[in-house]
N, C-alpha and C positions, 0 to 999 in steps of 0.2 A: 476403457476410458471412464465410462461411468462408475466404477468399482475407485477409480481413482481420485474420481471428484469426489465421493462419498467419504473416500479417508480423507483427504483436505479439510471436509467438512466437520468430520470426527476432530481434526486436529485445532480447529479454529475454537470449539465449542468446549474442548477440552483444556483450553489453557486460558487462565485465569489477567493476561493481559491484554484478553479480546475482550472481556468483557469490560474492563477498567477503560479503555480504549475506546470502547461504544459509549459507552457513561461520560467521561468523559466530552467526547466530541460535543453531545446535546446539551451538556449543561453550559458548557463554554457559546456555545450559541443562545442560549438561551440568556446567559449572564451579556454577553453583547448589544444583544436586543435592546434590553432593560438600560444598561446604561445609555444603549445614542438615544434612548427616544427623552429619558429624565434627565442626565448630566450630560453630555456634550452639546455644545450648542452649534446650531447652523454654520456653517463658513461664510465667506462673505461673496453675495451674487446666489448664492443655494435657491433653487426655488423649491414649493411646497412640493411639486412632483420628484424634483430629485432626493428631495429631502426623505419622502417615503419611502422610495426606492432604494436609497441608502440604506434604511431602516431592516427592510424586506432582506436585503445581499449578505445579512448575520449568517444569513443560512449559511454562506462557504465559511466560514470559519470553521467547520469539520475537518477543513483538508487538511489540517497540519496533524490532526488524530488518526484522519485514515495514513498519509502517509508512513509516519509512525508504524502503523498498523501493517501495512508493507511489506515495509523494512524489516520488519521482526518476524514476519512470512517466512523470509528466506535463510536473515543469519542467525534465528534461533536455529533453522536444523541443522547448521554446520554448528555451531556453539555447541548442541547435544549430541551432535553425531546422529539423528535421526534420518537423514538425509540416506544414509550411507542403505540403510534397508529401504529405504523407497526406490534406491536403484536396483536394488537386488531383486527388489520385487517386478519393477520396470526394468529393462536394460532399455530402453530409447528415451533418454532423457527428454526428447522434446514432448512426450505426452506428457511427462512429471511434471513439466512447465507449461504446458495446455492446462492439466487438470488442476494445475496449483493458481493460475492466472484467471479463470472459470471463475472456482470457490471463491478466490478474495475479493474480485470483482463482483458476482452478485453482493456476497456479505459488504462488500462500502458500497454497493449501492444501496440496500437493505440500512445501513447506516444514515448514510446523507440524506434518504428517502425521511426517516425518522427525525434527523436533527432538522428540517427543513420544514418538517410539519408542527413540530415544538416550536421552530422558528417564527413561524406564522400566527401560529394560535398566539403564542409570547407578543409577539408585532400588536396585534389586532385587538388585543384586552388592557395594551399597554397604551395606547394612540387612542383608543375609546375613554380609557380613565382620564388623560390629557387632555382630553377634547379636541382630538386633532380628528384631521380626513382620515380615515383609515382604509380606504381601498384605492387603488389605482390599475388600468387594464393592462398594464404589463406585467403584473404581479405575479402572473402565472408565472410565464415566460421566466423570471428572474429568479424565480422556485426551482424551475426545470431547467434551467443554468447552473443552479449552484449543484443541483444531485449530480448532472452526469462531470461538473470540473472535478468536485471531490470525490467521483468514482474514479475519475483517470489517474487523479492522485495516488489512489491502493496501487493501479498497477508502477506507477511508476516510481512508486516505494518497492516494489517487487522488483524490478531492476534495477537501482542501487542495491538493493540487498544482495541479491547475485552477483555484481560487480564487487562491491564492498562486502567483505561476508564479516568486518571484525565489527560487531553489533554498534559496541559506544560509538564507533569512528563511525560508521555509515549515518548512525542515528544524529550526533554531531554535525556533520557535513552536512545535512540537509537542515536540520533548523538552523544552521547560518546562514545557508543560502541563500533557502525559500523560503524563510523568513525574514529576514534583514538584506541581504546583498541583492536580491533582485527586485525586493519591494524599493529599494533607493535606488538601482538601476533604470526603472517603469518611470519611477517622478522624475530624476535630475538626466538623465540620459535615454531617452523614448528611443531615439532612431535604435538602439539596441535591445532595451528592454522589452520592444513591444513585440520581439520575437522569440521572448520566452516563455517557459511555462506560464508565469503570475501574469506576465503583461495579456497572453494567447486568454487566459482564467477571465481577466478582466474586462476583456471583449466581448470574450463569449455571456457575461453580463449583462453587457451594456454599460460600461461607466463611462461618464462624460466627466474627464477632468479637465479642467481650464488650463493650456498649457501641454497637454500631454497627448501627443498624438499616438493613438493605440490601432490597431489594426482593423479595418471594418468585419463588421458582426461576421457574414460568413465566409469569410477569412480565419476569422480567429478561432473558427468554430473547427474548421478544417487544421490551424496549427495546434491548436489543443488538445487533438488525438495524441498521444505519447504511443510509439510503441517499444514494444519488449525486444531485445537483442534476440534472435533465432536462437546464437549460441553461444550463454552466460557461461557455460560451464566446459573448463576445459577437460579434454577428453583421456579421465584419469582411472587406473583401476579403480573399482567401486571399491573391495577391501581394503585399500589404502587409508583410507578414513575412519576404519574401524578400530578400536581400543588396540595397541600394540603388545597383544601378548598373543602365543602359541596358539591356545584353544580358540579365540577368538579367531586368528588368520583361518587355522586349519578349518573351522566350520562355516567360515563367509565362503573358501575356496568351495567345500562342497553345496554350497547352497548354489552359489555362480552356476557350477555344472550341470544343479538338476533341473534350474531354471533354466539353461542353453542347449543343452545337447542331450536329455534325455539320460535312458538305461548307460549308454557307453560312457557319457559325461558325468555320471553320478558314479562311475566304477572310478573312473580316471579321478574322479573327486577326492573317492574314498583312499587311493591309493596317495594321491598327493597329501591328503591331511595325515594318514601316517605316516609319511617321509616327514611332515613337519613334526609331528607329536615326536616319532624318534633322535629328530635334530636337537631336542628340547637339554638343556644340561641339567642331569639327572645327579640329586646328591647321594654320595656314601651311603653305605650301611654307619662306618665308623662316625 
């Protein structure tokens, strides 16, 4: 298991849009920040505590990067077929999805943990230059709100992606969602919204909208748990998904063997990749 979390880990640090994806998430928090405390102005009834609390909540603006971030966990390794050696290497998919749900989940908490402290420092030197209050005692609380919603986000980017494996679609589907459909579901329709992700996000907060009845704090704290399906993955030969040529088939088949059944399974291996190598349509001399 541990061998497992460690390549997850190889594989996150190795690909070029985790790291665009971390950058990302902080600066968009940070750019949020910056704009409610200079350019948007209060609403009407706002008082100075909500007002800085507002300020403070930039922090979750990560989740639409972690989820992202997710998403691309799972249907980058159907997309590359990477997938296919990780079963080979595993055959009990559920550890592959143990050690895959582990790695993404600390790395977005590792994430939200960072945007949320860029968020703060950004808050606190931005509210100080304005001459405003700059601290309030909930502030922790609304820090520690936003790490663990945008960490639930990773995994439940990880489960649409196993669901949805065709990347744009997955990726599509969810910035419409949970970005637009369920943030106007939460305002104009509560009694539904407030049992969704954004609505369960928003609780777990603490926002007080006028109008909007959202779930009480340890309520929402309990629906904002998202969990992962047991079993995303339906139960298909692993070389099926491997590149469709001969050499390929015949060396997934002996890798299966000597990963399940030893000396005998690696004989029966060897024997069935050359019944395939022989099957192969061999050209002419002429």
């Amino acid at each position: 298991m541990n061998d497992l979390v460690r390549a997850e880990f190889l594989k996150i640090r190795s690909v070029r849009s985790s790291w665009i994806l971390a950058a990302g998430a902080v600066i968009f928090c940070v750019l949020w920040t910056i704009l409610d405390v200079f350019v948007l102005k209060p609403s009407p009834g706002e008082t100075a505590h909500d007002r800085i609390a507002g300020i403070y909540q930039m922090a979750q603006q990560s989740y639409l990067f972690l989820l992202i971030f997710g998403i691309l966990g799972t249907t980058g390794e159907y997309r590359h077929q990477t997938v296919t050696w990780a079963f080979l290497a595993s055959p009990v998919r559920e550890r592959v999805l143990a050690a895959k749900a582990v790695a993404y989940a600390l790395t977005g908490l590792l994430i939200s943990a960072v945007a949320a402290a860029a968020t703060a420092v950004t808050a606190a030197v931005s509210l100080a230059s304005a001459g405003k209050q700059v601290f309030e005692a909930d502030v922790p609380a609304i820090l520690v709100g936003c790490v663990v919603g945008s960490t639930l986000y990773t995994l439940l980017g990880l489960a649409i992606g196993a669901l949805v494996r065709q990347q744009i679609v997955a990726v599509s589907l969810a910035f419409g969602w949970f970005y637009y459909a369920e943030f106007l579901l939460v305002f104009f329709l509560p009694a539904v919204g407030k049992w969704l992700p954004s609505g369960a996000e928003k609780a777990l907060l603490g926002w007080h909208l006028p109008g909007v009845d959202l779930l009480p704090i340890p309520m929402g704290r309990r629906r904002a748990l998202p969990g992962l399906r047991r079993r995303t993955h339906p139960r298909r030969d692993p070389y099926h998904a491997a590149p469709r040529h001969h050499l390929s088939l015949a060396t997934s088949r002996l890798f299966t063997s000597l990963f399940t059944s030893g000396r005998r399974g690696a004989r029966e291996g060897c024997r069935g990749a050359g019944a395939v190598a022989a099957a192969r349509p061999r050209r002419s001399a002429g």
